[in-house]
C-alpha positions in Angstrom: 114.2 158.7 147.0 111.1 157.6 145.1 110.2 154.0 145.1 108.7 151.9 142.8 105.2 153.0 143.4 105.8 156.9 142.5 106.0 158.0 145.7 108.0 158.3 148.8 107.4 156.1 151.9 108.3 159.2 154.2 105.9 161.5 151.9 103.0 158.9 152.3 103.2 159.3 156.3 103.7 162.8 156.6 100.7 163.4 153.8 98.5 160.8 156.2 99.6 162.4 159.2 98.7 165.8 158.2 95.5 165.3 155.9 93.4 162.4 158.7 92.3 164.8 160.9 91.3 167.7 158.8 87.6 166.7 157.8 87.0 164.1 160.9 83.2 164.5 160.7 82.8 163.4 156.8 85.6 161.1 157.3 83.9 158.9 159.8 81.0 158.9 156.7 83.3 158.6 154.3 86.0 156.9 155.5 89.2 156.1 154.0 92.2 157.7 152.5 93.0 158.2 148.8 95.8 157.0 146.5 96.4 158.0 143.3 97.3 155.1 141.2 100.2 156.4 139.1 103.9 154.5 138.6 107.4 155.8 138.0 109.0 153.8 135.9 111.2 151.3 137.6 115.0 151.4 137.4 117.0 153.8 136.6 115.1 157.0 135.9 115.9 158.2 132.5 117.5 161.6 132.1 115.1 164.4 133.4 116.6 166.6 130.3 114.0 164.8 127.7 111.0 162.8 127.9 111.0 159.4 126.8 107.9 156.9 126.4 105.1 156.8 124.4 104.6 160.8 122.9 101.0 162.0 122.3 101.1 161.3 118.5 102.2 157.4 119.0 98.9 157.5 121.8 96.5 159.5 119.7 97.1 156.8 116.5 97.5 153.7 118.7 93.8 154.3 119.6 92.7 156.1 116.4 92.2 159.0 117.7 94.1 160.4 114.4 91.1 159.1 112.8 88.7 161.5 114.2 88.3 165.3 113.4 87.0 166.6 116.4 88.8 167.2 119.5 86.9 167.6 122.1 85.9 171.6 121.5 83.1 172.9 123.8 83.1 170.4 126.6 85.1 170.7 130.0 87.1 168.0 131.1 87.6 168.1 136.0 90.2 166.2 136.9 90.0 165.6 140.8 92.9 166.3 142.4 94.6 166.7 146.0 96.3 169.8 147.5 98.2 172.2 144.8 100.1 171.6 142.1 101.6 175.7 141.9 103.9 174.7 139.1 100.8 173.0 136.9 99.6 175.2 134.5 103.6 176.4 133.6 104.5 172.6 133.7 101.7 171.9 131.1 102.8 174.8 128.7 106.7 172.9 128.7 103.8 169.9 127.7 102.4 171.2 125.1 105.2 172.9 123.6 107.2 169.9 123.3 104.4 168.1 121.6 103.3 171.1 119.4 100.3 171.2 121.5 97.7 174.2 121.3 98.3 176.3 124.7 96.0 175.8 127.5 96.4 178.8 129.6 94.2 180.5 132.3 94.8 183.4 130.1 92.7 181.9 126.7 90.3 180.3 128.8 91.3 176.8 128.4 92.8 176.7 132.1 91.1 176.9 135.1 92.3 175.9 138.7 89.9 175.2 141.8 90.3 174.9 145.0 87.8 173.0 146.1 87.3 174.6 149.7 87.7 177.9 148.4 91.4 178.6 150.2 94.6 177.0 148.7 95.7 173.7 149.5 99.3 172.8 150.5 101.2 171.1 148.6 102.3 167.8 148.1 104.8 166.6 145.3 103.7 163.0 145.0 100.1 163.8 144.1 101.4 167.1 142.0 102.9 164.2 139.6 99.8 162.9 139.6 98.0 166.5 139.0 100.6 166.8 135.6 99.8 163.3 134.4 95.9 164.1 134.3 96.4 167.8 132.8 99.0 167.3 130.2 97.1 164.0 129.2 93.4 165.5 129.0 94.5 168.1 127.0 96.5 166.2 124.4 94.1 163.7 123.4 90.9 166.7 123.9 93.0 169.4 122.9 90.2 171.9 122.4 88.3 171.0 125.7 88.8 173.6 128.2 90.7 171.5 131.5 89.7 172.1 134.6 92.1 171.1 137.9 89.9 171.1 140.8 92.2 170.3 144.3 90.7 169.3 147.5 92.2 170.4 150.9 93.4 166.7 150.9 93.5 163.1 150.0 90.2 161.9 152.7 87.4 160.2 151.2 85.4 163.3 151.5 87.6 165.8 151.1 88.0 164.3 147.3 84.1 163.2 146.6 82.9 167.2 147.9 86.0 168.3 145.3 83.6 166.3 142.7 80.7 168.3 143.3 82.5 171.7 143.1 83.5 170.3 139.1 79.9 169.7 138.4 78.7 173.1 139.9 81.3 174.7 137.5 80.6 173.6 134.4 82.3 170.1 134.0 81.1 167.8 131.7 83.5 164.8 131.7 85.0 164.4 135.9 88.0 162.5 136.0 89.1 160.6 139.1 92.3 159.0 139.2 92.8 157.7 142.9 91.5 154.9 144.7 90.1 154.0 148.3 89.6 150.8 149.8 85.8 150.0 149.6 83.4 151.1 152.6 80.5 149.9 153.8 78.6 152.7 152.8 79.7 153.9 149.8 76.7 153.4 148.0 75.7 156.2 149.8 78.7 158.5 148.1 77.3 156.9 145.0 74.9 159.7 144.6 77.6 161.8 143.5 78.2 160.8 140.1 74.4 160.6 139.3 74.6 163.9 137.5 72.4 164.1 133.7 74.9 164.7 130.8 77.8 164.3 132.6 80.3 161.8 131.9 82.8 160.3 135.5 85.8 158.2 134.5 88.1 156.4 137.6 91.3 154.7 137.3 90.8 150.9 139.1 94.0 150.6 140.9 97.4 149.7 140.0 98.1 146.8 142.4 96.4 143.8 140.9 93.2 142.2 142.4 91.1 143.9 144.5 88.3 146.3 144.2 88.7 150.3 145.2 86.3 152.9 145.2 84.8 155.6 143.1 85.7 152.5 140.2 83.4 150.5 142.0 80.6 152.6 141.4 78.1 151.3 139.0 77.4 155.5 137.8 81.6 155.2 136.8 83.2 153.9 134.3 86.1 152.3 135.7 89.8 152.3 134.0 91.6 148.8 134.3 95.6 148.9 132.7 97.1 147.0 129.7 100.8 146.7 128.4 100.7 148.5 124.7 102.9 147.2 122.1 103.4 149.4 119.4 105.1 148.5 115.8 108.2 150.4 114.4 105.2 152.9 112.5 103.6 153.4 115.8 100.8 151.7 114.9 98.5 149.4 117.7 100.0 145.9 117.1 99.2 144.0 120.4 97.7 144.5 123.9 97.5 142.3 126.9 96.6 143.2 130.6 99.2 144.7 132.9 100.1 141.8 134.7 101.4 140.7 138.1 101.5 137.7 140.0 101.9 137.4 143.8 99.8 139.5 146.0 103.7 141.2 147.5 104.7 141.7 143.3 101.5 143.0 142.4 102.1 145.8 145.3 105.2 146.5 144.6 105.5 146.4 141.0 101.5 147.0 140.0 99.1 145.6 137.7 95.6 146.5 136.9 93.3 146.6 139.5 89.4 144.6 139.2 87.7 141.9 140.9 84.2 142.2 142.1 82.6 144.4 144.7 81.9 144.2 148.1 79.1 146.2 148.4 77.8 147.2 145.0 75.0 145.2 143.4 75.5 143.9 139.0 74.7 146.8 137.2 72.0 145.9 134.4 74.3 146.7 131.8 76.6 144.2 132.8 73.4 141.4 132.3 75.0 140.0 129.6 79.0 140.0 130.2 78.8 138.1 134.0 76.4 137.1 136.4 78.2 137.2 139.5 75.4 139.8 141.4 78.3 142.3 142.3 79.4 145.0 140.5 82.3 143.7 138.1 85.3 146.1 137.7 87.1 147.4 135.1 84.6 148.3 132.2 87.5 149.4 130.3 91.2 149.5 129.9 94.0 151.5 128.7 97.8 151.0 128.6 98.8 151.8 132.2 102.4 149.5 132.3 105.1 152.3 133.4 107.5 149.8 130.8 104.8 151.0 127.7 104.2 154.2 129.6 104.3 158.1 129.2 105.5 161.1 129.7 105.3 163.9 131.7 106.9 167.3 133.1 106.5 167.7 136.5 109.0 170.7 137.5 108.4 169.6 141.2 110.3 166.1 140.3 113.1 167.5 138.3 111.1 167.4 134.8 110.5 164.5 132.2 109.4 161.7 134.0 107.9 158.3 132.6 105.5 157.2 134.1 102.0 154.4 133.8 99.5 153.1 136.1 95.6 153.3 135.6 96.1 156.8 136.1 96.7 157.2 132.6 93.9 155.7 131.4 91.5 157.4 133.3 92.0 161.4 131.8 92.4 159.8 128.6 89.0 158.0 128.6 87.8 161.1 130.0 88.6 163.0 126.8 87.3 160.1 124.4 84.6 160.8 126.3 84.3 164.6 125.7 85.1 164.1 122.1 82.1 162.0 121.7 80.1 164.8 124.0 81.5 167.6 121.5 80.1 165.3 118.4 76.8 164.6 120.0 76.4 168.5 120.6 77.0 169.1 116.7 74.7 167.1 116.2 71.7 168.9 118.3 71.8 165.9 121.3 72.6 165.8 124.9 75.9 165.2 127.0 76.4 161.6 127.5 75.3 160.0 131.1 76.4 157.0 131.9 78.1 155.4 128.9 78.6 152.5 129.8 75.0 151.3 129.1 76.2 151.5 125.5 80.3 150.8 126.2 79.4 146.9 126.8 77.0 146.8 123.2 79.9 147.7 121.2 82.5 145.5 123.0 82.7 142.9 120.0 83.2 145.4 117.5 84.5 148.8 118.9 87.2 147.7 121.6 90.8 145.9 121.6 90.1 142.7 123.2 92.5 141.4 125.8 92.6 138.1 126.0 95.8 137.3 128.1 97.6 138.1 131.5 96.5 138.5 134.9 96.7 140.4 138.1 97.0 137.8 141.1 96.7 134.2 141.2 92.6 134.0 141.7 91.8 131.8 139.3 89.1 132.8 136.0 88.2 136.4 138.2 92.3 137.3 137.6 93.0 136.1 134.3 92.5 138.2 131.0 90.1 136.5 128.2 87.8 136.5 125.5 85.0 139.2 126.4 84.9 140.6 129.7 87.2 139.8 132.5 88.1 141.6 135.7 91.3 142.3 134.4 90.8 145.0 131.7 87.1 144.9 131.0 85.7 144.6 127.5 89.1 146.0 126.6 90.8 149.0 125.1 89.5 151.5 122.5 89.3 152.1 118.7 88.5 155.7 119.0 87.7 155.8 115.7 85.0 153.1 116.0 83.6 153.6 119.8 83.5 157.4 119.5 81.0 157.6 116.4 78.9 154.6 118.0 78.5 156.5 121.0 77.5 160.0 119.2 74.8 157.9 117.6 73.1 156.6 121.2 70.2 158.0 122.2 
């Protein structure tokens, strides 16, 4: 039995048990254990015979993603996974042709599947729903992007950060990350990793209110927070506030975007102008990540449709806002995008879905949504259709 956090408390100790003492050496560099921050919807679960949630056509218009052309074709979008999904790439053609979505097959090149080590993982069916929430997402709001699932041997710290690595070395240009670790003392050390020219890494800040994890707290990320998205009877973006949570046991149990400031990571210049704390402030961004507002997904592993939210959605689906843009700028005869959000915070007045209300703990001003940027939800959630042409026309 699944609880409310997506998983299964017997799952989490035998994947722990199994995966700790597999890369010992890195891990006492890298210390720490991943999880991904994805929710099943609480309550009942609704009938596994049809998906229910928000579809890709209500997500691509909330964000106005209907109002751009281009989707994404010539770029690669990584998604950074653990152990193997064997039912992912059949579980994302049920995906896509539910949703009249182009196929995305190893066959037509759009597919690809890496093991990281170079021998298969095992498997795992908590972080294979995971795996199917990244894929089928990518793809349907980049659905010309090639995808690219690259699996480490396991959830450690270094296991997943090497599994990074091996996307760059193949051709990614946008490297998603949706799974969190409590901060280290030396991960500005790991930070190297996502210092790649014209390549574009995306992390999901947690799902259990206040607190910091890592790769979002890398200043060379742009992190994910979560919102609750409120749609009107057309579909159409009506109102947005952060996913909220109160106590420090609710926010656990139930989630609510992650952010706060970071222990170890020093204010990024282009946050200057939003705070002045001398940490790095997480989220930049935000997505709807309430399992209430959320998606779905086929997983064949957990018996099909499942809804699902968590900052895990908004993390593959920034990743392909960002490889739209990339695709644009290449048209265009200019580079890949590095680190966008030197330009993200420039456009936040005018390009971005403010939040202005909720909270994730009881903190005070650093957990409580507001005008500008917070540590809630960032400078808020996207107008594709306004963010996307301001970032083809950077530098």
């Amino acid at each position: 039995m699944k609880n409310v956090l997506g998983y299964s408390c017997l799952g989490l100790a035998a994947l722990l048990a199994v995966s700790a003492p597999m890369f010992a050496q890195d891990e006492e560099q890298f210390p720490g254990i991943a999880r991904p921050p994805i929710r099943v919807i609480s309550g009942p679960r609704p009938a596994a015979s049809g998906p229910t949630g928000y579809t890709p056509a209500q997500m691509i218009t909330a964000y106005g993603f209907n109002l751009v052309a281009n989707q994404g074709a010539g770029q690669t979008i990584a998604l950074i996974e653990a152990f193997d999904d064997a039912n992912l790439e059949a579980d994302l053609g049920v995906f896509d042709t539910q949703f009249s979505l182009p196929d995305c097959t190893t066959a037509n090149g759009c597919f690809t599947k890496i093991y990281a080590t170079g021998t298969k993982p095992g498997s795992n069916k908590d972080w294979a729903l995971e795996e199917s929430l990244d894929v089928e997402w990518a793809h349907a709001i980049a659905p010309q992007a090639k995808i690219m699932a690259v699996e480490a041997a396991g959830q450690g710290t270094s296991q997943l950060l090497s599994a990074v690595g091996v996307a760059v070395s193949n051709g990614a240009t946008v490297v998603s990350m949706s799974f969190g670790i409590d901060e280290f003392s030396t991960e500005t050390t790991a930070d190297g990793r996502f210092k790649t020219q014209h390549v574009v890494f995306v992390a999901s800040s947690g799902d259990s209110g206040h607190g910091v994890f890592y790769p979002s707290a890398s200043p060379y990320v742009v992190a994910v927070g979560g919102t609750t998205l409120n749609l009107d009877s057309n579909g159409v973006w009506e109102s947005e506030t952060a996913w909220s949570c109160k106590s420090a046991l609710s926010c656990e149990l139930l989630g609510g975007s992650s952010g706060g400031q970071s222990a170890y990571e020093p204010e990024p210049a282009y946050q200057n102008g939003v705070q002045s704390s001398g940490k790095r402030g997480v989220p930049d961004v935000a997505y709807d990540a309430n399992p209430s507002t959320g998606v779905p997904i086929y997983d064949s592993g957990d018996g099909g449709w499942v809804q699902v939210g968590g900052t895990s959605m908004g993390s593959p689906q920034w990743a392909a806002l960002f490889a739209i843009a990339n695709s644009m700028r290449v048209a265009d005869g200019k580079a890949n995008l590095t680190k966008p959000q030197q330009y993200l915070y420039g456009h936040a007045e005018t390009d971005f879905h403010d939040i202005t209300s909720g909270s994730n703990g009881t903190c005070g001003a650093l957990c409580t949504a507001g005008t500008g940027y917070d540590y809630v939800t960032g400078v808020g959630s996207p107008q594709a259709n306004l963010i996307i042409p301001a970032l083809v026309a950077e530098p």
